[in-house]
C-alpha positions as CSV (number, residue, x, y, z in Angstrom):
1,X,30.4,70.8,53.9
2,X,31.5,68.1,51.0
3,X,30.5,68.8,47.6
4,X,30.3,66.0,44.8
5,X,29.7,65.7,41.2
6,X,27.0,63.9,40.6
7,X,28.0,61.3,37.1
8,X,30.3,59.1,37.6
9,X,30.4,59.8,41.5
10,X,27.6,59.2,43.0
11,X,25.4,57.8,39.9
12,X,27.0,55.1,37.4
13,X,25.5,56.7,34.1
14,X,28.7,55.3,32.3
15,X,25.9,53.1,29.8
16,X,23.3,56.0,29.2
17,X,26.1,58.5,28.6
18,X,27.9,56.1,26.1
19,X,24.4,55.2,24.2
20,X,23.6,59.2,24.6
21,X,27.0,60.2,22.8
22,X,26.4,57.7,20.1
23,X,22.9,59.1,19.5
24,X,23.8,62.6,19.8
25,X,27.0,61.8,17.3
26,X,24.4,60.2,14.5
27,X,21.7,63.1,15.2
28,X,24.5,65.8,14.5
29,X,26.0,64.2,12.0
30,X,29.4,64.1,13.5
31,X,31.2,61.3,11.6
32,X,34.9,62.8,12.9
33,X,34.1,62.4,16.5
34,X,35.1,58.6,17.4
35,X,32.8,56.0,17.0
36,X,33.0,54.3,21.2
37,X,32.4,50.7,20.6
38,X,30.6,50.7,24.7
39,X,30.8,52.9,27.5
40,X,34.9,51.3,28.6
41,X,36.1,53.8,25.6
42,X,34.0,57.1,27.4
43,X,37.7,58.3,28.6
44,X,38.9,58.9,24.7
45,X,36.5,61.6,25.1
46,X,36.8,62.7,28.9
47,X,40.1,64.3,28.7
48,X,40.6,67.6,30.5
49,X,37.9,70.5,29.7
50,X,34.8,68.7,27.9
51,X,34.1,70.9,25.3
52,X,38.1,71.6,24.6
53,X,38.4,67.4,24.5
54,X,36.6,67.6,21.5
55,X,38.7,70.3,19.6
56,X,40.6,67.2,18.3
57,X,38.2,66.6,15.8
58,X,35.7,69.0,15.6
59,X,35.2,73.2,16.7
60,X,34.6,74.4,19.9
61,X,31.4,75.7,19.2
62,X,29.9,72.6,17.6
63,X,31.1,70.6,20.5
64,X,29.5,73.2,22.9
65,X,26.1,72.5,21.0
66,X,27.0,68.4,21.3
67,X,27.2,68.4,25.0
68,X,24.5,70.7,25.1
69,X,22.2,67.9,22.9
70,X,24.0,65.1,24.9
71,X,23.0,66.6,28.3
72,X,18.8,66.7,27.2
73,X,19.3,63.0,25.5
74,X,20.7,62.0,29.3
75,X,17.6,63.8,31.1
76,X,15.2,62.1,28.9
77,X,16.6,58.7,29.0
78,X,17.1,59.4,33.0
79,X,13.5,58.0,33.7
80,X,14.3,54.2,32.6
81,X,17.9,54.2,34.3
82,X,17.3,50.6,36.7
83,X,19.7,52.3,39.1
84,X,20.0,55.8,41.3
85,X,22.9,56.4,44.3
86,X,25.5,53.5,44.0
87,X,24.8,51.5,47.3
88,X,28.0,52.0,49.1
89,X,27.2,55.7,49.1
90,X,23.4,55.8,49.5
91,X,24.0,56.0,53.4
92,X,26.6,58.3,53.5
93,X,24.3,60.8,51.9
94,X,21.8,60.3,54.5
95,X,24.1,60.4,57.1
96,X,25.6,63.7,55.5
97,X,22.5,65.2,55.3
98,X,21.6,64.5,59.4
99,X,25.1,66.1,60.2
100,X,27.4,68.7,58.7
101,X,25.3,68.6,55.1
102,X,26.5,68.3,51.7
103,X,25.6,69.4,48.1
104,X,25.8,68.9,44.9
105,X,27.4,70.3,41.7
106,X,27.1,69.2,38.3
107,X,26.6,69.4,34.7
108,X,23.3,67.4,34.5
109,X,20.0,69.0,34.5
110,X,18.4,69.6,37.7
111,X,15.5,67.5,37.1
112,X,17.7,64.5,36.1
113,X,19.4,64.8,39.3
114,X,16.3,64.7,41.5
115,X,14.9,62.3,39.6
116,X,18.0,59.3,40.7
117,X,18.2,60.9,43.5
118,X,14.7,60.3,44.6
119,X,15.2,56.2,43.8
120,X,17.5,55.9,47.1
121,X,16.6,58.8,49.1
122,X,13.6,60.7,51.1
123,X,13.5,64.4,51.1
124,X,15.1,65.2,54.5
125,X,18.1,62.9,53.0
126,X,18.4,65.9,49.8
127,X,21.4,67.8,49.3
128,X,21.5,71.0,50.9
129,X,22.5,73.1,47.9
130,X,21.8,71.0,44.4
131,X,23.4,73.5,41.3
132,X,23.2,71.6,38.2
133,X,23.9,73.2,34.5
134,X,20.1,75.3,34.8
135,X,22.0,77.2,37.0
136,X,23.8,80.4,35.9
137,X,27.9,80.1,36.1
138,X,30.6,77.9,35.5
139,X,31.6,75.4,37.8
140,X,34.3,77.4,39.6
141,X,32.4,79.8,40.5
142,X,29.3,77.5,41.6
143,X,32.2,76.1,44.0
144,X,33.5,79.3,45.4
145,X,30.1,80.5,46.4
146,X,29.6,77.0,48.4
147,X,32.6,77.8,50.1
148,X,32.2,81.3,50.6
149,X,28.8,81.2,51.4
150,X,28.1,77.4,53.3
151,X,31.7,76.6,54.0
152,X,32.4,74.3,51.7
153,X,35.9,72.8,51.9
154,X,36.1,70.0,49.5
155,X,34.8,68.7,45.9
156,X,34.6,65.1,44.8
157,X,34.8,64.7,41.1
158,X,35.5,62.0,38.6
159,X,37.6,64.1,35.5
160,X,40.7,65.8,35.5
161,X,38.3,69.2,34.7
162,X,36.7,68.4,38.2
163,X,39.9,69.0,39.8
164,X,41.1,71.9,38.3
165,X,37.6,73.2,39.4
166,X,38.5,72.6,42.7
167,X,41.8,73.4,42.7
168,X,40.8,77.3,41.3
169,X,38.1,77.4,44.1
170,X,40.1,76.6,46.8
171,X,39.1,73.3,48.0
172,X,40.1,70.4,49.0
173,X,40.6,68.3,45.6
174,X,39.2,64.7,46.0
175,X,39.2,62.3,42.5
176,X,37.4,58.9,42.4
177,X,39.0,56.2,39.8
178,X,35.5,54.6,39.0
179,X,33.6,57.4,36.9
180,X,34.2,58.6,33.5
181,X,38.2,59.4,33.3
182,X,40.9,57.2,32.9
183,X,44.0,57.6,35.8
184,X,46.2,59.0,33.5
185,X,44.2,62.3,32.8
186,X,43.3,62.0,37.0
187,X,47.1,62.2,37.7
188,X,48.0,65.2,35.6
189,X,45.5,67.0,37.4
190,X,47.2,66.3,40.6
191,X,44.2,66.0,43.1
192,X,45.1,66.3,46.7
193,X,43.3,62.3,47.2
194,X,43.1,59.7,44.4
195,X,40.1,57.2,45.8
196,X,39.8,53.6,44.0
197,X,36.3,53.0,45.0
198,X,32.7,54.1,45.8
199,X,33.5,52.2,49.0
200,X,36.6,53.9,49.7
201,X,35.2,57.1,49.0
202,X,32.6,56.4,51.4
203,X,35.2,55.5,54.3
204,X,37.2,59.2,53.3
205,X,34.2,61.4,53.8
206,X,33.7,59.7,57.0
207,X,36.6,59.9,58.5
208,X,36.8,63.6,56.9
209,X,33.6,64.8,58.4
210,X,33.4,62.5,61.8
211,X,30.4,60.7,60.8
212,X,32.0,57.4,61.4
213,X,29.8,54.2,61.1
214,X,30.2,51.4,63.6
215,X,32.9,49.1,61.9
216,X,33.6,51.3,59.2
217,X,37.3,50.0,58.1
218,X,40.4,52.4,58.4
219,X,40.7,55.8,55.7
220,X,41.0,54.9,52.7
221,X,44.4,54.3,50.3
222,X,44.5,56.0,47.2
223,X,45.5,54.8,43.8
C-alpha cells in the first residue's frame, strides 16, 4: 500500500494556505512572523518540523495554537477551492483503489479532505484508510500502524518533516518538488526518491505498484 500526504501532493492548496497564514497572522496578532507577499514565499515557513519552523520568531506553543487556527481557516475556506486531485493523479487514485489500495495521511481536517476529494472521485475510488489531524497520534506513528497493520511500504510527502516521518516509520521515503518545500530543505532530508512532478509521481507509483497504464512513459527521474 502507498501512503500520501494530502497538501501539496495530491491537492495544490499553495493559494488558500498562503491567504490562510496571512489571515491567521493578522487574527493573532503576530507582527514577527513574516509578512509572505503570495503563496512562492510558503517555504520561508515550511522548513523542517512546522511548529519548530516558527521558533525563529515566535514560541512553540503560540505557533502550536497558529497552525492549529490556520488548519480550521483552511477547512472553512475548503468549500470555494475551484480545484480537488491535480489531474495527472486523479486516475492513479482510482486505479490504486481497484488494485493494491492506498491511503491517506495528513495534517488537514478530515472533513476538508473528503470534501476535494469528493470533486474528482466516487466512493469506491476513496482511500482505504484516510487519518487526518482529528485523529489521535503524531504522524509517525499514524505511519507505523499503516504498515504494521495494512502493509504499508511507502509515504509520499512534500516537506522535509514528511520524510523524516517516513524515514522513523520505516518506509519507503518518496518527496515531490511541487508542494510547499523548497529543494534545499527536501535534500537535507535525504528521501530515498526526489520526484519533479505530479506527472512523474504518477509514472513512480505505477511502475512501484504494477498498475501500469497503456503508454505510460518510463520511471520517473528525480531532481
Amino acid at each position: 500500500m502507498l501512503v500520501f500526504d494530502f497538501d501539496g501532493v495530491l491537492h495544490d492548496s499553495r493559494h488558500r494556505a498562503w491567504r490562510c497564514y496571512q489571515d491567521a497572522r493578522r487574527e493573532m496578532e503576530l507582527w514577527a512572523l513574516p509578512d509572505l507577499t503570495g503563496p512562492e514565499e510558503l517555504p520561508v515557513i515550511y522548513q523542517g518540523v512546522l511548529s519548530a519552523s516558527l521558533t525563529r520568531w515566535i514560541d512553540f506553543e503560540v505557533a502550536e495554537r497558529f497552525w492549529k487556527r490556520h488548519a480550521e481557516l483552511a477547512a472553512r475556506t475548503a468549500e470555494a477551492e475551484p480545484l480537488g486531485v491535480l489531474p495527472d493523479l486523479a486516475r492513479l487514485l482510482a486505479d490504486l483503489a481497484a488494485g493494491p489500495g492506498y491511503a491517506i495521511v495528513t495534517g488537514s481536517h478530515h472533513i476538508t479532505v473528503r470534501t476535494l476529494l469528493d470533486r474528482d472521485l466516487v466512493a469506491h475510488q476513496s482511500p482505504r484508510v484516510l487519518l487526518s489531524r482529528d485523529d489521535p497520534g503524531g504522524k509517525t506513528d499514524k505511519l507505523r500502524a499503516l504498515r504494521e497493520h495494512h502493509g504499508a511500504t511507502v509515504y509520499v510527502g512534500d516537506t522535509g518533516s514528511d520524510v523524516r516521518h517516513a524515514h522513523a516509520a520505516q518506509l519507503v521515503s518518496v518527496a515531490v518538488a511541487y508542494g510547499y518545500a523548497d529543494l534545499a530543505d527536501l535534500h537535507a532530508a535525504d528521501p530515498d526518491h526526489l520526484l519533479a512532478t505530479p506527472a512523474d509521481l504518477a509514472t513512480w507509483c505505477r511502475a512501484r505498484t504494477g498498475t501500469d497504464a497503456p503508454g505510460t512513459p518510463a520511471p520517473s527521474r528525480t531532481v
